[in-house]
N, C-alpha and C positions, 0 to 999 in steps of 0.2 A: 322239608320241615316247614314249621311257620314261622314267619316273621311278622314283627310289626315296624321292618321300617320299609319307607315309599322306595318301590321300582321307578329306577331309570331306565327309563324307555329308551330316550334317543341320547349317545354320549356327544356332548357340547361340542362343536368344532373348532371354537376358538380357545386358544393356546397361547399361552403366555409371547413364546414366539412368534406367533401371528398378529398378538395384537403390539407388540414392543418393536417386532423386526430382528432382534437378537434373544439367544438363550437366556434364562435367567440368571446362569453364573457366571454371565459375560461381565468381567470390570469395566466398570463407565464413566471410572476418575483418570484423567489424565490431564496431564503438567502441560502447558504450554508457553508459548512467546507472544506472539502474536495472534489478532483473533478479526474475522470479520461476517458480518450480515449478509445473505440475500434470501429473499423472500422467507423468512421468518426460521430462517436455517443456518445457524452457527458452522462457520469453518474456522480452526485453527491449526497452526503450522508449528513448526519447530517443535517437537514433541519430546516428553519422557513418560515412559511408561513404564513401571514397576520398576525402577532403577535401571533402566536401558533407555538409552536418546535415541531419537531419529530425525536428527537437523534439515535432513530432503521431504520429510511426510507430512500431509496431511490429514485430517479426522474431518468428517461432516456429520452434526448433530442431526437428530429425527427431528423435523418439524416441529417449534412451540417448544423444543426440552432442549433450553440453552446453556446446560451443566451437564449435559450425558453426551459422552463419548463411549462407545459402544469399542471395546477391543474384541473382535472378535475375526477380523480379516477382511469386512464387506465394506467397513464405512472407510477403510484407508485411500489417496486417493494419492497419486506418485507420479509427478513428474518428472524427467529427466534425471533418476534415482540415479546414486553411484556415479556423480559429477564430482568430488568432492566438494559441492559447495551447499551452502544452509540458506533456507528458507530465512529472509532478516522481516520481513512487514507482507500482511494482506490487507489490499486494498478492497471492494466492492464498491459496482461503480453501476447499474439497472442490473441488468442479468449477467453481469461479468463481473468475476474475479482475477484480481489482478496480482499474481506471486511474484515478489522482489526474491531476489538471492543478491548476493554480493556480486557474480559475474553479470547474471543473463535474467531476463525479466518474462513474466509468458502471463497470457491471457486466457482464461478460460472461462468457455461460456458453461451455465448452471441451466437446466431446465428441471420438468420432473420426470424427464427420462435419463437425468443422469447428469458428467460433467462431460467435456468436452475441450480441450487444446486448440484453441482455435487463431493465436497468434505466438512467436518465439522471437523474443526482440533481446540477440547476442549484443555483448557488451555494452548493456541497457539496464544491469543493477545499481543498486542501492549498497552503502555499508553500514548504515545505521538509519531506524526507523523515521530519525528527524529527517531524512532527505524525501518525503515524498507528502501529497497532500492533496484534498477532494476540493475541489471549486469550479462554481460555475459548470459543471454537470462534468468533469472532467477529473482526470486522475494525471497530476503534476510532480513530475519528480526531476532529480540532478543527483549530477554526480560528473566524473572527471573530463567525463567528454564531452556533457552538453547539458541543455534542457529538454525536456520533451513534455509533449501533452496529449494524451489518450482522452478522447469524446468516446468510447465505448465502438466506435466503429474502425476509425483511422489514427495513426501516431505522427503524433507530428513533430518532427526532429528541429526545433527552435533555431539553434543557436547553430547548423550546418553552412550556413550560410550568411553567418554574419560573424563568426570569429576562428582566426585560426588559432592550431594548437599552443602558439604562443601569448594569443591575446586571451584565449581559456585557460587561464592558470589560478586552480583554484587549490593546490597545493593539499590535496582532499587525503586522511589520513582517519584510521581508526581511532585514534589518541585524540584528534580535532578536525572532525568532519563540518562535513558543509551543513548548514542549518536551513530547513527552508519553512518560509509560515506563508499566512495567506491574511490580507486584510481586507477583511469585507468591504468597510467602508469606504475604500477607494478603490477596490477592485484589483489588487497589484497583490503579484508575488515576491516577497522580500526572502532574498539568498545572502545567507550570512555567508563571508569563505576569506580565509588568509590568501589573501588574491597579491598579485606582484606591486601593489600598491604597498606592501608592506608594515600595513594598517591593523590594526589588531579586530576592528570590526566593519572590514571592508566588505565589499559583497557585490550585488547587482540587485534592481527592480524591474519587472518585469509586468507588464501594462497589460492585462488580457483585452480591456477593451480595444488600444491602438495596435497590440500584437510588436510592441517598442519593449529595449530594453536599455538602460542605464547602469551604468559603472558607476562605483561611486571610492569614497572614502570614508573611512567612520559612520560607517549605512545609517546607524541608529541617532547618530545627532543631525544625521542630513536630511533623513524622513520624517518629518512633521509629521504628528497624527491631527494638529490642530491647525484646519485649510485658513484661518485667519492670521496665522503664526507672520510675524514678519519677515522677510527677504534675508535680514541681513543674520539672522538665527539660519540660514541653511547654506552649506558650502556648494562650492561648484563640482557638477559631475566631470568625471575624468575622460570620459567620451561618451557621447549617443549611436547607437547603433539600432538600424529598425526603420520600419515604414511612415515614422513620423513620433513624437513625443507628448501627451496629453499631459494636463498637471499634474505636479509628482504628490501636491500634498491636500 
């Protein structure tokens, strides 16, 4: 018969799935804990989806859509699934991603062909998000056994060699974990911890420039943020341990 509406000659190739990467009635709300960047690509961890958790999994968003999580099977990304243990903080650190759990800590590199497992550093978790921290191009965390610090290449296990298990006593507990910050200004990482000093805001500083670390007592009356602060305003450190001590304030 006749018509008067215009023939489709050639049918469109592109498809909603092709240009999204997922169906259209794929859900791409989901609940999380933790969340981190690389190259313009949302990852997050600890997940709930439609009233189901998944404590081990993570989600990677499509480049540039920093609210769409895709549930559909392809963007989930699992490591070491069926540990019993939960994904607690992701770090990003150039092209690596860094997943704390509560046991065991693992590295993985990000490209655009994909992710990749490319370190697994056992009993090298985190139990709470305050234990880890990005400075000076590196990813710094604690927790009961030590310090460490990830340059994106190599770890470097701090505190193996300058404290035993008794002089490491940070008494680290989910009810009152270790705290750690970073102060730019001086360049030092300050670790809160009910340490055997028996101090309620004892802790340790730890010097990235001399690679030194200090004991202390009452961390936060002892660290000056102000370097003209007088002498007799700071207590004395309980021991020095390290390759030497640069100023603390």
């Amino acid at each position: 018969g006749i018509s008067t509406m215009d023939t489709m000659r050639n049918i469109p190739l592109d498809t909603y799935q092709s240009e999204n990467g997922y169906e259209a009635e794929t859900n791409t709300a989901v609940m999380y804990k933790t969340s981190a960047m690389i190259n313009r690509k949302i990852f997050v961890g600890n997940l709930k989806i439609g009233g189901k958790t998944y404590p081990d999994r993570m989600i990677e968003a499509p480049v540039d859509r920093f609210d769409t999580f895709p549930d559909d099977g392809l963007h989930f990304i699992d490591v070491a699934v069926g540990d019993g243990d939960e994904i607690v903080k992701l770090e990003a650190l150039g092209d690596k991603l860094i997943q704390f759990k509560k046991k065991h800590a693992y590295a993985i590199a990000v490209s655009s062909e994909g992710v990749e497992l490319v370190h697994t550093w056992t009993h090298a978790g985190i139990k709470m998000p305050c234990q880890s921290v990005v400075a000076k191009g590196s990813v710094i965390w604690v927790n009961d056994n030590g310090l460490y610090v990830f340059d994106g290449k190599e770890l470097s296990y701090v505190t193996a060699d300058r404290f035993t298990s008794e002089n490491w006593s940070i008494n680290e507990s989910e009810d009152n974990p270790v705290i750690l910050g970073y102060d730019e200004k001086s360049d030092k990482i300050l670790i809160q911890t009910t340490n055997t000093s028996s101090q309620d805001s004892g802790g340790f500083i730890y010097d990235l420039k001399t690679d030194s670390i200090v004991q202390c007592q009452n961390l936060f009356n002892w660290y000056v943020a102000d370097e003209a602060a007088s002498p007799d305003k700071v207590g004395p450190p309980i021991a020095i341990v390290g390759s030497g001590i640069g100023p603390i304030t």
